[in-house]
Backbone of each chain as ProteinMPNN parsed JSONL, in Angstrom:
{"seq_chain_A": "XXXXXXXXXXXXXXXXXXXXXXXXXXXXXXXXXXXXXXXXXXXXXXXXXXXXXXXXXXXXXXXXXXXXXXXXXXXXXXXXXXXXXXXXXXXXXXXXXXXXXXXXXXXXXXXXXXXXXXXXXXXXXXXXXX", "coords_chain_A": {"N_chain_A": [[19.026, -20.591, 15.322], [21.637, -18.735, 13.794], [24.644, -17.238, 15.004], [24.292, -13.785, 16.445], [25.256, -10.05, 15.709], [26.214, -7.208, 17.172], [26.633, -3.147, 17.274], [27.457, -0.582, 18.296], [27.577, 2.794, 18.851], [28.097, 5.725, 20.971], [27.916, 9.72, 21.757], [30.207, 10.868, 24.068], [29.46, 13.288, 24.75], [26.76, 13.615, 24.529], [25.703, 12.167, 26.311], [26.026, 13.393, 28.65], [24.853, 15.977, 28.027], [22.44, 15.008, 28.342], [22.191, 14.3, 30.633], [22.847, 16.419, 32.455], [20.052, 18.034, 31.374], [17.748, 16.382, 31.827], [18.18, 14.777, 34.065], [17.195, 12.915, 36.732], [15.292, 11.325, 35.503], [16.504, 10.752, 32.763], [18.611, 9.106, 33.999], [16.661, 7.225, 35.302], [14.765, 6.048, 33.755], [16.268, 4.917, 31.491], [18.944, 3.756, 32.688], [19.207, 1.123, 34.903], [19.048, 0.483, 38.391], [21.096, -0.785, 39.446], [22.91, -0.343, 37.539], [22.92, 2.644, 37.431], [24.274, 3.236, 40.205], [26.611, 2.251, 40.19], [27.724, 3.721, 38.331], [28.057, 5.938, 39.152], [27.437, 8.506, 38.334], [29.08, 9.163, 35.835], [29.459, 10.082, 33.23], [31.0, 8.837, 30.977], [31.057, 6.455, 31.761], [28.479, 5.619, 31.95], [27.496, 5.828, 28.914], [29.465, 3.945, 27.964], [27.997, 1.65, 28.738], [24.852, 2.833, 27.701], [26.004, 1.994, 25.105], [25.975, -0.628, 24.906], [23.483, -1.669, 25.923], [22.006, -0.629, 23.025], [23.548, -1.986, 21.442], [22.92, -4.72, 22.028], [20.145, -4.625, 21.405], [20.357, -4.289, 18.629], [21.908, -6.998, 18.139], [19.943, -8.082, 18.956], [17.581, -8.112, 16.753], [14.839, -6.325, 17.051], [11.353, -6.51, 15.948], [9.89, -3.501, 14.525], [7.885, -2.944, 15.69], [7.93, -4.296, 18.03], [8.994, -3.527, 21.587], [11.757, -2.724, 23.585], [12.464, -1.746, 26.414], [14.753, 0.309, 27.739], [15.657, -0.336, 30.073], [16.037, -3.29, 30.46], [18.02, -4.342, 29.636], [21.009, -4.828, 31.068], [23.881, -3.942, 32.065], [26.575, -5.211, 33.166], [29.614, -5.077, 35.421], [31.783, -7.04, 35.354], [34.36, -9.175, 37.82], [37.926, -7.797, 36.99], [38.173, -6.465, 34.615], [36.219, -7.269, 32.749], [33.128, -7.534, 31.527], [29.248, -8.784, 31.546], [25.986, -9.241, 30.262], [22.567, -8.763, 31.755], [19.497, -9.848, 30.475], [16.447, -8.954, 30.901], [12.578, -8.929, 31.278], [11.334, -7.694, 28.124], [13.379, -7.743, 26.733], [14.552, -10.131, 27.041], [12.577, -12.456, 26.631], [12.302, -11.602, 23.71], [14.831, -12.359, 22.931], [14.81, -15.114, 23.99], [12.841, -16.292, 22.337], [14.294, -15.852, 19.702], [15.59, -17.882, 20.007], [18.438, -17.396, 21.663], [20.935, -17.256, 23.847], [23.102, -17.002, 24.601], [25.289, -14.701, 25.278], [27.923, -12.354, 24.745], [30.057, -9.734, 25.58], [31.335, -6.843, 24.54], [32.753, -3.632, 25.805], [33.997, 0.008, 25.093], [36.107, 3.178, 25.274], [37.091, 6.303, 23.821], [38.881, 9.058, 23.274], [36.236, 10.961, 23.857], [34.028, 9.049, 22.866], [31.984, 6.72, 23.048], [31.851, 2.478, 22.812], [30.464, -0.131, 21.97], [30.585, -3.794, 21.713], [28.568, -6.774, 20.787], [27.86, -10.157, 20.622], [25.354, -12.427, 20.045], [24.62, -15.618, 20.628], [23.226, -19.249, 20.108], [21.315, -20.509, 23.121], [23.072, -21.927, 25.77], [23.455, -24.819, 27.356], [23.522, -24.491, 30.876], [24.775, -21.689, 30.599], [24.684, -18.278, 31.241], [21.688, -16.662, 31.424], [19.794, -14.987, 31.757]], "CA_chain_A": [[19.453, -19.306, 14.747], [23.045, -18.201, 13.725], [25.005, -16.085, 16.135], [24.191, -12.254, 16.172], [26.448, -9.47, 15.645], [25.593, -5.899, 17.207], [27.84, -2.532, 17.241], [27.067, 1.144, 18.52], [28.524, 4.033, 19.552], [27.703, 6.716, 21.546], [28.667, 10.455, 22.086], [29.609, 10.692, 25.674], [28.709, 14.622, 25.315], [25.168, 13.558, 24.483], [24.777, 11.138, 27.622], [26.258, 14.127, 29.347], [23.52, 16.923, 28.218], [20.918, 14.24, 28.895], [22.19, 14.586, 32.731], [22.253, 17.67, 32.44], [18.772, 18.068, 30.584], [16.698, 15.526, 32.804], [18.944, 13.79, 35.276], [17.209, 11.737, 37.363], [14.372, 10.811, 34.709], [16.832, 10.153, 32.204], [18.565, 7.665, 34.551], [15.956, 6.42, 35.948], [13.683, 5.291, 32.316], [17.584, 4.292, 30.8], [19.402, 2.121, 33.236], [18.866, -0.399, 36.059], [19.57, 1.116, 39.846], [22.774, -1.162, 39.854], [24.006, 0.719, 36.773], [23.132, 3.843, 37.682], [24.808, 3.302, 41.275], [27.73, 1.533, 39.301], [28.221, 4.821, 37.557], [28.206, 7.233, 40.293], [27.24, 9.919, 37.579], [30.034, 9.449, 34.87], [29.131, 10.275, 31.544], [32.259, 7.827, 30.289], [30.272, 4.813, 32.162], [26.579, 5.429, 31.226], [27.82, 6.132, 27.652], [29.596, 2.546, 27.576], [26.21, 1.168, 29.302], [23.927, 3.105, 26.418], [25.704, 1.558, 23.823], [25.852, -1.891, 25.087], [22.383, -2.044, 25.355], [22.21, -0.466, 21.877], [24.39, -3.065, 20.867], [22.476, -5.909, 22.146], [18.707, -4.588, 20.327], [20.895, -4.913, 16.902], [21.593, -8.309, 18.212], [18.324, -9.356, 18.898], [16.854, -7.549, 15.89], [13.805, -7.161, 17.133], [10.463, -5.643, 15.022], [9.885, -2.246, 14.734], [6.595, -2.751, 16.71], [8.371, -5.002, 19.613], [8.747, -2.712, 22.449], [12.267, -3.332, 24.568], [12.891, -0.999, 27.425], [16.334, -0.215, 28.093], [16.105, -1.282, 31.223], [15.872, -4.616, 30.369], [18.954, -4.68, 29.105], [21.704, -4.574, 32.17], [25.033, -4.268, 31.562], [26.837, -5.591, 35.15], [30.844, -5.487, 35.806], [32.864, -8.777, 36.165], [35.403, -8.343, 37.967], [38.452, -5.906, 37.513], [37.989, -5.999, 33.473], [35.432, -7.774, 32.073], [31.523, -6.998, 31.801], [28.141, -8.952, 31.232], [24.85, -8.763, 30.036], [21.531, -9.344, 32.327], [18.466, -9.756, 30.015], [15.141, -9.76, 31.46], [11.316, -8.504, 30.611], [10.969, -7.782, 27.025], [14.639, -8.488, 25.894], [14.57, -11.674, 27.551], [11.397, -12.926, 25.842], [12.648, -11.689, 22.221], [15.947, -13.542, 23.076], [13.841, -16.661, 24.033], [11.792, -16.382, 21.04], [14.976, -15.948, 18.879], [17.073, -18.989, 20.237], [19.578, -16.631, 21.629], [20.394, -16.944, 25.37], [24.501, -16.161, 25.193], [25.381, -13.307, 24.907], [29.27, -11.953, 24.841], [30.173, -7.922, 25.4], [32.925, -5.648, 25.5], [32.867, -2.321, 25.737], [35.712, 0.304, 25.33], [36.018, 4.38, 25.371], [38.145, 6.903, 23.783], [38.211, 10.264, 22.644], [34.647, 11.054, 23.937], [33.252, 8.418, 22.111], [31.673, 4.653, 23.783], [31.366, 1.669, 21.602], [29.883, -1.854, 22.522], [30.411, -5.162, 20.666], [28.006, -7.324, 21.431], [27.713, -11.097, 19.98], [24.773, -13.201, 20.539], [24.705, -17.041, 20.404], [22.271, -20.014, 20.655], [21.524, -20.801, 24.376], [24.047, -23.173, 25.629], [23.366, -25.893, 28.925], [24.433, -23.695, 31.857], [24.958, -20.059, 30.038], [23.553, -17.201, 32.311], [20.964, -15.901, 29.974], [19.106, -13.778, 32.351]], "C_chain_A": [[20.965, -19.17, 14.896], [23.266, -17.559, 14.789], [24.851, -14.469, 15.278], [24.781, -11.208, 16.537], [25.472, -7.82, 16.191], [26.407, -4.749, 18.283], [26.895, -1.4, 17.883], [27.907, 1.68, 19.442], [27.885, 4.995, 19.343], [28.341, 7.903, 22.343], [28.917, 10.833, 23.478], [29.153, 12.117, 26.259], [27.461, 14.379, 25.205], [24.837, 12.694, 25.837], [25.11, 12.73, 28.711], [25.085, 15.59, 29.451], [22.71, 16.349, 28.857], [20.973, 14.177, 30.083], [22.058, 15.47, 32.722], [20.777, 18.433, 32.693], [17.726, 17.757, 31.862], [17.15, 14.644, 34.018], [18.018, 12.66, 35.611], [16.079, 11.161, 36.462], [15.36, 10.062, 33.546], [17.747, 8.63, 32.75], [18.047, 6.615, 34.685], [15.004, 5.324, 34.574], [15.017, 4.74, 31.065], [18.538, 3.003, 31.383], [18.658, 1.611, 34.501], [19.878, 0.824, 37.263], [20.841, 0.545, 40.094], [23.694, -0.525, 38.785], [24.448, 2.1, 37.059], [24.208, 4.189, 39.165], [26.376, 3.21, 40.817], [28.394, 2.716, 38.995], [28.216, 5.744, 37.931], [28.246, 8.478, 39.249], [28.368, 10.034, 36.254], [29.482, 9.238, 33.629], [29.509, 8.871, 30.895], [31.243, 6.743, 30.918], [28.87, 4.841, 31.586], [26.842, 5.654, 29.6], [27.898, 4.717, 26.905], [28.372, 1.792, 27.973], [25.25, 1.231, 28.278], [24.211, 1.677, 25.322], [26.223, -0.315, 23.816], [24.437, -2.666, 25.156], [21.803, -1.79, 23.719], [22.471, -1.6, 21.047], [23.789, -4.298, 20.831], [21.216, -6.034, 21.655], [19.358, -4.858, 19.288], [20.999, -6.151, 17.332], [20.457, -9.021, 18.234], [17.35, -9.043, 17.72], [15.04, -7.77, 16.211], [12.814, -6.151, 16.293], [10.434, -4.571, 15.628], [8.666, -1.766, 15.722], [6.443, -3.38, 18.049], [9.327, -3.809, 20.36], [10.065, -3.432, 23.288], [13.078, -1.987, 24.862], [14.245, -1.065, 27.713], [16.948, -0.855, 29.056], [15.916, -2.453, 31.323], [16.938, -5.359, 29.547], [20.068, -4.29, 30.298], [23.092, -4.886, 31.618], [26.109, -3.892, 32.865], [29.031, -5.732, 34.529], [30.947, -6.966, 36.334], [34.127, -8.81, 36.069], [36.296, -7.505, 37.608], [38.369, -5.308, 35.758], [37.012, -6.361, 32.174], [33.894, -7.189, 32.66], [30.694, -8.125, 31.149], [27.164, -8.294, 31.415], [24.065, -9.702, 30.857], [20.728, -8.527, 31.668], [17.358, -9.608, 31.379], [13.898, -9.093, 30.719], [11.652, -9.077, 29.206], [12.085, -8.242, 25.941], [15.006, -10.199, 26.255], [13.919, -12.245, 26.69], [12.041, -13.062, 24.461], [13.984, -12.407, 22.168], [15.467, -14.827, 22.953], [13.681, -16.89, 22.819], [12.83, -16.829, 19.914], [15.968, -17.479, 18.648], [18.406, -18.459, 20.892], [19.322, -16.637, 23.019], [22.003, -17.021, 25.852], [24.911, -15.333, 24.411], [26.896, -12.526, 25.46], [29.174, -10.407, 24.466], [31.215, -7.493, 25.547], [32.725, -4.402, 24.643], [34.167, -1.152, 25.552], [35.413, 2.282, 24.946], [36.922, 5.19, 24.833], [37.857, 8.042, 23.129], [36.749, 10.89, 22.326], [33.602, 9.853, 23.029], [33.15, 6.811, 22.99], [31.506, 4.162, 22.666], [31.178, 0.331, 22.613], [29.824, -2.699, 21.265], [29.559, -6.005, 21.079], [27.488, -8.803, 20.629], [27.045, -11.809, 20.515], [24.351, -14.609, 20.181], [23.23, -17.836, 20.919], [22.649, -20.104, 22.413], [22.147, -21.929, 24.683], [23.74, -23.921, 27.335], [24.352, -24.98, 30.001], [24.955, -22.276, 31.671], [24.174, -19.316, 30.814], [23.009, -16.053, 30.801], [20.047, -14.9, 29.943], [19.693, -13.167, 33.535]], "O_chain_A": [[21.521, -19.443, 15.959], [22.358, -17.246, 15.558], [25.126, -14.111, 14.132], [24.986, -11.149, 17.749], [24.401, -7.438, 15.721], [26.748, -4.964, 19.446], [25.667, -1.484, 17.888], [28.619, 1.291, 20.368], [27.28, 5.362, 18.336], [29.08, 7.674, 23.301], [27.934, 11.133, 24.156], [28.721, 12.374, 27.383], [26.818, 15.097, 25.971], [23.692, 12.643, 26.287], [24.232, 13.013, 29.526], [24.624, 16.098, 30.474], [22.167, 16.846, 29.844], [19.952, 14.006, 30.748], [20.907, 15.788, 33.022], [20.401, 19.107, 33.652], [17.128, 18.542, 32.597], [16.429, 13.956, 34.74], [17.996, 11.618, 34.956], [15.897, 10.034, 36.923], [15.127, 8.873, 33.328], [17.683, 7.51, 32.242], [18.432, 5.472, 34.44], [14.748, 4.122, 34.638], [14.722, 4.265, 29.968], [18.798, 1.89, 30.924], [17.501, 1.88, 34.825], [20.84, 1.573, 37.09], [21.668, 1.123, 40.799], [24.876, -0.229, 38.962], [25.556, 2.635, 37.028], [24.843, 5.243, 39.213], [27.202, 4.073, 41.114], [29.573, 2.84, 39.326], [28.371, 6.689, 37.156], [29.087, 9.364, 39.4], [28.42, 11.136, 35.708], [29.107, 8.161, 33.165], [28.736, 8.028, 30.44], [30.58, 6.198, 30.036], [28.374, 4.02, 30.815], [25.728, 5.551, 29.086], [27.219, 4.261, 25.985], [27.804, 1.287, 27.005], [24.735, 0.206, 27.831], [23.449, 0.812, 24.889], [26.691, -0.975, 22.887], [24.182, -3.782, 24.703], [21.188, -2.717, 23.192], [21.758, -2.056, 20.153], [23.957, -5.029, 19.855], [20.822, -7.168, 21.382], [18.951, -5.903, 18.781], [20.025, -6.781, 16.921], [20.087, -10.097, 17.765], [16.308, -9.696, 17.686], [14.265, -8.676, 15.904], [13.282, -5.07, 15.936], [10.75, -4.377, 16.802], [8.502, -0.695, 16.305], [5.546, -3.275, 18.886], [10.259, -3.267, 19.764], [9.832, -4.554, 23.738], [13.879, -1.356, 24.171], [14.883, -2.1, 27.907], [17.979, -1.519, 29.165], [15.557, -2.827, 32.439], [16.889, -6.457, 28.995], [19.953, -3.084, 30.515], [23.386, -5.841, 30.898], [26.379, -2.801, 33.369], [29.501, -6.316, 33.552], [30.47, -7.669, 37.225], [34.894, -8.648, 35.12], [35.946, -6.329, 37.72], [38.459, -4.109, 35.495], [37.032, -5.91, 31.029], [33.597, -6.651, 33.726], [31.24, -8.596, 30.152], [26.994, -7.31, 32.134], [24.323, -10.901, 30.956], [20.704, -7.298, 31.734], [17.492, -10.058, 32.517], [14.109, -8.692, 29.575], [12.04, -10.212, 28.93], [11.952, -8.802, 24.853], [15.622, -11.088, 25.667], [14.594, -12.681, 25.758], [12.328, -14.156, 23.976], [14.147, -13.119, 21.177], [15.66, -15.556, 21.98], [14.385, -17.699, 22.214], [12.6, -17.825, 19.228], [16.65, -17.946, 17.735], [19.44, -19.083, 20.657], [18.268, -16.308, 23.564], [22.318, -17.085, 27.04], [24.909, -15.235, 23.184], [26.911, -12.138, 26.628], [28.557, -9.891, 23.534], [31.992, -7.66, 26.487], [32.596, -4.189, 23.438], [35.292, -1.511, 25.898], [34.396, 2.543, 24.302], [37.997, 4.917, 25.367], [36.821, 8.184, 22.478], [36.222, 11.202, 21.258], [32.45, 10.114, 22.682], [34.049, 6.07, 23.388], [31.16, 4.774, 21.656], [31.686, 0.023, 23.691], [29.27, -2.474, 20.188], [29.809, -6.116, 22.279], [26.545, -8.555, 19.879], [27.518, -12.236, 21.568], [23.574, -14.638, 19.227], [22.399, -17.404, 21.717], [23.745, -19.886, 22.93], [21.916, -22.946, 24.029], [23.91, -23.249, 28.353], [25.573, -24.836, 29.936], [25.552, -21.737, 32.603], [23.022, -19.663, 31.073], [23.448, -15.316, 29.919], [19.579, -14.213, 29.034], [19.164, -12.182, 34.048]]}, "seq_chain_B": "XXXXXXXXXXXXXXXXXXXXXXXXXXXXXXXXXXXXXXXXXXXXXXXXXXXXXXXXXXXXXXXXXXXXXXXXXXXXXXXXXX", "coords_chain_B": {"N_chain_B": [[-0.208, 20.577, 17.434], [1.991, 18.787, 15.621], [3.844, 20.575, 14.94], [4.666, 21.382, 17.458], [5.964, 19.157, 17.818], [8.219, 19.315, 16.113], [9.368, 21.475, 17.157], [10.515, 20.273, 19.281], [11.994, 18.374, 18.253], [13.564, 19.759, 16.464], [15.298, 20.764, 18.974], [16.214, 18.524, 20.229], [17.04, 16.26, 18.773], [19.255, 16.189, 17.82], [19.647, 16.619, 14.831], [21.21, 16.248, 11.045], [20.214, 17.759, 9.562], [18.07, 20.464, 8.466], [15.232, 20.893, 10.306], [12.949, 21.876, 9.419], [12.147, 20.97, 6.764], [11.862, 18.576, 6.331], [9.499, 16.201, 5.48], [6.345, 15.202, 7.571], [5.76, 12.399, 7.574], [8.666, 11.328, 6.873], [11.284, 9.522, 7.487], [12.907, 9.523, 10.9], [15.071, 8.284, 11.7], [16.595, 7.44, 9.699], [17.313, 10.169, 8.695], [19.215, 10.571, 10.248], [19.252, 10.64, 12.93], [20.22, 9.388, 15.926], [20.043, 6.529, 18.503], [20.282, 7.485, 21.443], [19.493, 10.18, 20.993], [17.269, 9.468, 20.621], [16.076, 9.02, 23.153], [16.623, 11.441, 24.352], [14.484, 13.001, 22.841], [12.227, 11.828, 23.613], [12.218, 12.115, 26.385], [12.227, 14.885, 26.174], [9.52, 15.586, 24.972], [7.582, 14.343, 26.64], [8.02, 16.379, 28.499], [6.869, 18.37, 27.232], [4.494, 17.951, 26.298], [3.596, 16.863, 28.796], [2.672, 13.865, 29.102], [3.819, 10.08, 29.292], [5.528, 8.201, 27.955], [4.954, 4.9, 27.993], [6.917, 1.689, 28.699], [5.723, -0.305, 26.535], [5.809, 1.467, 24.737], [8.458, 2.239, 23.917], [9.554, 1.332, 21.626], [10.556, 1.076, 18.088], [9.499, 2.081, 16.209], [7.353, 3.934, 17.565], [8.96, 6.07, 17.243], [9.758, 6.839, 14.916], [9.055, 9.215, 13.194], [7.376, 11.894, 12.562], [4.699, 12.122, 12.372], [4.109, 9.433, 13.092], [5.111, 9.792, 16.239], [3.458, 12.021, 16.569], [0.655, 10.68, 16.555], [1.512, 8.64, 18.584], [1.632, 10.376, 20.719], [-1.275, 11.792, 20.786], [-2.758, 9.06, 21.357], [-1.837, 8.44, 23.931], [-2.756, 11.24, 25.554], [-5.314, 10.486, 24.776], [-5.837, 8.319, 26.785], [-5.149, 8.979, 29.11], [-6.917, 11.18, 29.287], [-9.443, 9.471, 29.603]], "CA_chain_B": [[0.72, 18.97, 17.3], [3.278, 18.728, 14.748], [4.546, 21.974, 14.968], [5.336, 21.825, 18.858], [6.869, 18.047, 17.535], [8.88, 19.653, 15.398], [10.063, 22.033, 17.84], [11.383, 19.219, 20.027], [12.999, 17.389, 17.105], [14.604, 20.81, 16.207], [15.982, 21.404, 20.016], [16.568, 17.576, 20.808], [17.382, 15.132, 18.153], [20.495, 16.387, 16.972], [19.804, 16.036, 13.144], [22.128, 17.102, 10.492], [19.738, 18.603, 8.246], [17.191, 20.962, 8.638], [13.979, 20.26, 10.971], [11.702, 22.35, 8.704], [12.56, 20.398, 5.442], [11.218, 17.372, 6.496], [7.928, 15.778, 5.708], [5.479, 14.192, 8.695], [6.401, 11.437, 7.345], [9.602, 11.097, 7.005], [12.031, 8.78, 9.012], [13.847, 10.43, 11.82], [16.335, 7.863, 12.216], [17.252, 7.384, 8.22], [17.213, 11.556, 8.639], [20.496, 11.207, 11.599], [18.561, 10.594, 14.672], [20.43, 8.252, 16.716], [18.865, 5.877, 19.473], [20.415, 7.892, 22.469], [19.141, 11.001, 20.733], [15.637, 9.299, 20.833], [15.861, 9.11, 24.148], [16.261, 13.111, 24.794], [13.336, 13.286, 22.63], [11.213, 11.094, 24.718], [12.104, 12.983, 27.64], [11.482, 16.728, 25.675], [8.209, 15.416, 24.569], [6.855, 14.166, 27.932], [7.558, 17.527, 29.407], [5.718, 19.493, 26.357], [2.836, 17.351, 25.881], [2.528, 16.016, 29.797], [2.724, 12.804, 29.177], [4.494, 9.44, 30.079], [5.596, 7.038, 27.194], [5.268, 3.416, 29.294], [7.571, 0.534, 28.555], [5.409, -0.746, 25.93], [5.582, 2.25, 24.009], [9.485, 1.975, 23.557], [10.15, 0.498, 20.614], [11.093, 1.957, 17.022], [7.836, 2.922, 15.168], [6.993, 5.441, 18.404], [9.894, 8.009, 17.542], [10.412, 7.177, 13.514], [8.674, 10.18, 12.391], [6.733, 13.555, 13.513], [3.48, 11.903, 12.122], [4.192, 8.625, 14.396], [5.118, 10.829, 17.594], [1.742, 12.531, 16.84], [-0.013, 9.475, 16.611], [1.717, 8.001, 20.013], [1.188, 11.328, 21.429], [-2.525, 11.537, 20.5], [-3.316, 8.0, 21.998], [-1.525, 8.832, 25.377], [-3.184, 12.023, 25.746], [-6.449, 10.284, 25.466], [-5.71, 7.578, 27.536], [-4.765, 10.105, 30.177], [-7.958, 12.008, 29.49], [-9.992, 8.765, 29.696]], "C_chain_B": [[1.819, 18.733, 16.831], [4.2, 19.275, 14.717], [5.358, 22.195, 16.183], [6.389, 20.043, 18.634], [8.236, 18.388, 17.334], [10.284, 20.771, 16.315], [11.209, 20.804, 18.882], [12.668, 19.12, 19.42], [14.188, 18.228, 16.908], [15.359, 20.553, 17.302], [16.543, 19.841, 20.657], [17.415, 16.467, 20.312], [18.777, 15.037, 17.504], [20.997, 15.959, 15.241], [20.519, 16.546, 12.631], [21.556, 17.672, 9.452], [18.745, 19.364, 9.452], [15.692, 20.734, 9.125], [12.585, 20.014, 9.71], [11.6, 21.362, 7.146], [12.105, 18.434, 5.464], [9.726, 16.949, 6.459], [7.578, 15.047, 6.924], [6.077, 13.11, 8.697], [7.572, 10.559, 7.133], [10.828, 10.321, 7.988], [12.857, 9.056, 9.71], [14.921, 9.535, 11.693], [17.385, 7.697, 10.403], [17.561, 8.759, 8.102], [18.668, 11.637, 9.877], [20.405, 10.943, 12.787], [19.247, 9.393, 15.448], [19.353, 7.633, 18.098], [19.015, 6.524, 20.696], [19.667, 9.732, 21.943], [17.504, 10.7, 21.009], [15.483, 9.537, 22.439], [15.45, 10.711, 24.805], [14.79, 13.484, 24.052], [12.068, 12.925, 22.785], [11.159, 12.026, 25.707], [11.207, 14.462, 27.557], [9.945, 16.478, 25.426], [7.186, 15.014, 25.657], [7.052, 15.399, 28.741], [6.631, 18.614, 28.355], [4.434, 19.153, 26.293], [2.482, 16.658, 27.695], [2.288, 14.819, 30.089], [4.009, 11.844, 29.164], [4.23, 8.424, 29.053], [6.171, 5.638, 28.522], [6.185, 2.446, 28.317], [7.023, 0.174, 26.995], [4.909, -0.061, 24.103], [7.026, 2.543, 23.286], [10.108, 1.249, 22.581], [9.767, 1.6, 19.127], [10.287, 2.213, 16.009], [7.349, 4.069, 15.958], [7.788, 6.457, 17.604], [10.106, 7.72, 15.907], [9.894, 8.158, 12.744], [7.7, 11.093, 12.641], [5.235, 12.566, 13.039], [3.629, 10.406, 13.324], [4.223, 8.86, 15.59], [3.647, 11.461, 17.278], [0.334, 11.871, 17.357], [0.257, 8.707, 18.188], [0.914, 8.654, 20.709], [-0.455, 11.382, 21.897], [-3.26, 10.246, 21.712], [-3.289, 8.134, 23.307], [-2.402, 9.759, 25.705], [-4.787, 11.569, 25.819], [-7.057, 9.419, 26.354], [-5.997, 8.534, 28.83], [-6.698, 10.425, 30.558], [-9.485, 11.09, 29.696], [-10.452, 8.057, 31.106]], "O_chain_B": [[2.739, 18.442, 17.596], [5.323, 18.81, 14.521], [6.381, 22.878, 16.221], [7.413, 19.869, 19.294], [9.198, 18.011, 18.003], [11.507, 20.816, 16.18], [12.436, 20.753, 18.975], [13.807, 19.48, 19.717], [15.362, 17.884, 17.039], [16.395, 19.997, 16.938], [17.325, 19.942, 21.603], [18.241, 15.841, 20.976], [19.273, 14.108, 16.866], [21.953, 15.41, 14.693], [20.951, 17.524, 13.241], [22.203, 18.077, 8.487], [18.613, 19.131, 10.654], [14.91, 20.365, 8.248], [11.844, 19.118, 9.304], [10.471, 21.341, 6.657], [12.145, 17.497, 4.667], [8.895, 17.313, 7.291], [8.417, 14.27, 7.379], [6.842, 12.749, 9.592], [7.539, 9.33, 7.188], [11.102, 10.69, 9.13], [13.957, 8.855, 9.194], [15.971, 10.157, 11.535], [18.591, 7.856, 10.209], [18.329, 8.837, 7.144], [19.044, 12.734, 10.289], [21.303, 10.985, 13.628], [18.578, 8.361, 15.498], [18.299, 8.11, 18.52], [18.015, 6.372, 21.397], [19.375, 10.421, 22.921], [16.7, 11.501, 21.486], [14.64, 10.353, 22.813], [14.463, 11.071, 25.447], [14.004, 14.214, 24.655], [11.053, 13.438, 22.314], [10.154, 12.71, 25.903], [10.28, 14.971, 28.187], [9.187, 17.38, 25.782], [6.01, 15.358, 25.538], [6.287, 15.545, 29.694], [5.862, 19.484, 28.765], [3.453, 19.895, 26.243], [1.418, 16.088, 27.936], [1.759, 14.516, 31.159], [5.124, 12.356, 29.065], [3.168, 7.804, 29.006], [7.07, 5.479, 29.347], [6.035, 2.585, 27.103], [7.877, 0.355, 26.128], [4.316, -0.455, 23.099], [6.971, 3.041, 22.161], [11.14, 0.602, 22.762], [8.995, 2.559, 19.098], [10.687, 2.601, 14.912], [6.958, 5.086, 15.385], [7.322, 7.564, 17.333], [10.823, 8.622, 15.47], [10.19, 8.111, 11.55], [6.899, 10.435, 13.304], [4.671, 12.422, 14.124], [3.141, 10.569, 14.442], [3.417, 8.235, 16.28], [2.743, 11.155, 18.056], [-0.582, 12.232, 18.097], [-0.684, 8.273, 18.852], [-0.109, 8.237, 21.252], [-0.856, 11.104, 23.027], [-4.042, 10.487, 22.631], [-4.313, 8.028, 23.983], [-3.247, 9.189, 26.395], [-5.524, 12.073, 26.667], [-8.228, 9.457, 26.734], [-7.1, 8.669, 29.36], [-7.423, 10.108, 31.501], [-10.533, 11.701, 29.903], [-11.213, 7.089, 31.091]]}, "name": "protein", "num_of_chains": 2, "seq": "XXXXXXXXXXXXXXXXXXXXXXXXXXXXXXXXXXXXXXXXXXXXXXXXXXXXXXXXXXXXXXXXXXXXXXXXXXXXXXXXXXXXXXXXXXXXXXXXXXXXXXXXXXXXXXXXXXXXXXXXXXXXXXXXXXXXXXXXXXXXXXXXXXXXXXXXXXXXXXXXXXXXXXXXXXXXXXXXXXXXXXXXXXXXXXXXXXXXXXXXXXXXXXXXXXXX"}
């Protein structure tokens, strides 16, 4: 399979009601305990987070009847300016399935608004793919 | 059913049209609905109806349309009651 291209953006007042709204449910059924820790509550970080996983379902295009939890999409700091993605469960699998096991991100913030780029490639000898 | 859907959709989804003006059928997300918007309306809908969309229920035919949410809804609820 070709490499796969996948964009979104997200309002960071809407991640901000949704704390608001449901806090620790919406955390908890959205990211991974190292994101949420990661993000000590900032809108601006779980925003870029949303739409990196966002970003990475358009990459994997997966059917409308395949089922992938957000939390199975992790989106981890490396070091002081860069970020990856850790697949696992159900995004893992449809990755597998696809041929797709690298996966390049960058995120970026401005004027209330997150966006995630997210480009996904065949699996390559030695690529961290989960 | 539909009606307390609808209410959600109204108070959650942040559409740019009109709730009421929409058929059952109709596709929430071709209608405005973004994917972080689905999310609030996962949440609103598990505290109206009680129930607990699982993992396997997360994917993009659950939330594309008040007659699909009915239909999830429905199944959960008799799971539950099972």
């Amino acid at each position: 399979m070709p490499a796969q291209v996948g964009i979104d953006l997200v309002d960071v007042d809407a991640v901000r009601a949704a704390l608001r709204d449901h806090r620790d449910r919406y955390l908890t059924r959205v990211y991974t305990a190292r994101e949420a820790a990661d993000c000590a509550g900032s809108p601006n970080r779980l925003a870029q987070r949303f739409a990196a996983k966002e970003a990475t379902i358009k990459a994997l295009r997966p059917g409308r009847n395949e089922a992938v939890p957000w939390t199975s999409i992790e989106l981890r700091q490396r070091g002081a300016r860069g970020q990856e993605l850790k697949l696992s469960g159900p995004a893992l699998e449809i990755a597998r399935a696809r041929g797709l096991g690298s996966f390049l991100v960058s995120v970026s913030s401005q004027a209330g608004y997150a966006c995630a780029v997210v480009c996904a490639g065949p699996a390559r000898p030695g690529a961290a793919s989960s | 059913v539909n009606d307390q859907i609808r209410d959600v959709i109204r108070e959650h989804a942040r559409l740019p049209v009109d709730v009421g003006t929409l058929a059952d059928a109709t596709d929430l997300y071709e209608a405005g609905m973004t994917s972080h918007a689905s999310v609030n309306v996962m949440l609103a809908l598990e505290d109206a109806f009680d129930v607990e969309f699982p993992d396997a229920m997360l994917k993009r035919e659950s939330f594309e349309s008040i007659a699909a949410i009915s239909g999830v809804i429905g199944q959960l609820q008799a799971e539950e009651a099972a």
